[in-house]
LOLOMI-666955 format. One line per 5 residues: their letters; for each residue x, y, z of C-alpha. Coordinates in steps of 0.02 Angstrom, whole numbers, plus 50000, padded with zeros to 5 digits. Each point is the difference from the previous one (the first is absolute). Example, Ala and Ser with C-alpha at 12.3 -4.5 7.8 and 13.67 -1.06 7.14 Angstrom:
<sites>
AS> 50615,49775,50390; 50069,50172,49967
</sites>
This chain:
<sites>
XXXXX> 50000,50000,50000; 50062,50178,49958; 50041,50059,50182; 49924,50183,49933; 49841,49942,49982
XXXXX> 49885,49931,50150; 49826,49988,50054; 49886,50166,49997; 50139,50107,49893; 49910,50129,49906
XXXXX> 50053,49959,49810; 49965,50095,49842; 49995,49914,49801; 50152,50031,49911; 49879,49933,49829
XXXXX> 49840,49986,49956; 49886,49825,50022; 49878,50032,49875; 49910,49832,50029; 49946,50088,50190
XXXXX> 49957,50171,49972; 50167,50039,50080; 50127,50125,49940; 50167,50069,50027; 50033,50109,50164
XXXXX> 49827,49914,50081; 50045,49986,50183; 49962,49835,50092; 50049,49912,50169; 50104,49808,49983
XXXXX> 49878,49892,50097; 50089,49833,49968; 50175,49907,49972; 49993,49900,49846; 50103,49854,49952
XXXXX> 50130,50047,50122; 50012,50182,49952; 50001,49970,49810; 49822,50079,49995; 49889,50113,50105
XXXXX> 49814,50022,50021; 49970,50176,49982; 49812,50066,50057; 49942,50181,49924; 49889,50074,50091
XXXXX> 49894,50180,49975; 49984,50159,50106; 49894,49901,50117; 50099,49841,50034; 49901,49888,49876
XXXXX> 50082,49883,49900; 49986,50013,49834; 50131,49870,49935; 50119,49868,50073; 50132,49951,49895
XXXXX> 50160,49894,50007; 50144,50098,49936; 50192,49976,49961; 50119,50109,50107; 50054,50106,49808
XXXXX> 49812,50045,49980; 50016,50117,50145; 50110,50093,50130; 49964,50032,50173; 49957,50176,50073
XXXXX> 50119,50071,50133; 49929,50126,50112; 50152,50051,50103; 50176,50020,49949; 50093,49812,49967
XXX> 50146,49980,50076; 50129,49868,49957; 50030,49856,50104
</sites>
């Protein structure tokens, strides 16, 4: 598993996945560990916290939101 990504990170699409509705820069929250970290399930939710899709993604169709500064370990 990447050790970036973990449970509840806030992710955004780095593509589109036309087949869902879903498109690049949609923000979403990793809600499952996939095949030892080779996939995620992402859920996208709207401005009220209902899911509107639940998808299992690879870690190059999206990159996970920071919020404070990263430092280097």
């Amino acid at each position: 598993m990447d050790k970036d990504i973990k449970l509840l990170d806030v992710v955004a699409l780095t593509e589109d996945i036309d087949e869902y509705g879903l498109w690049q820069g949609q923000v979403g929250t990793i809600v499952e560990v996939l095949s030892g970290g080779q996939a995620f399930e992402v859920e996208f939710c709207d401005r009220e916290g209902r899911i509107y899709e639940s998808v299992g993604l690879r870690p190059n169709q999206f990159i996970v939101l920071h919020y404070a500064p990263i430092t280097n370990v």
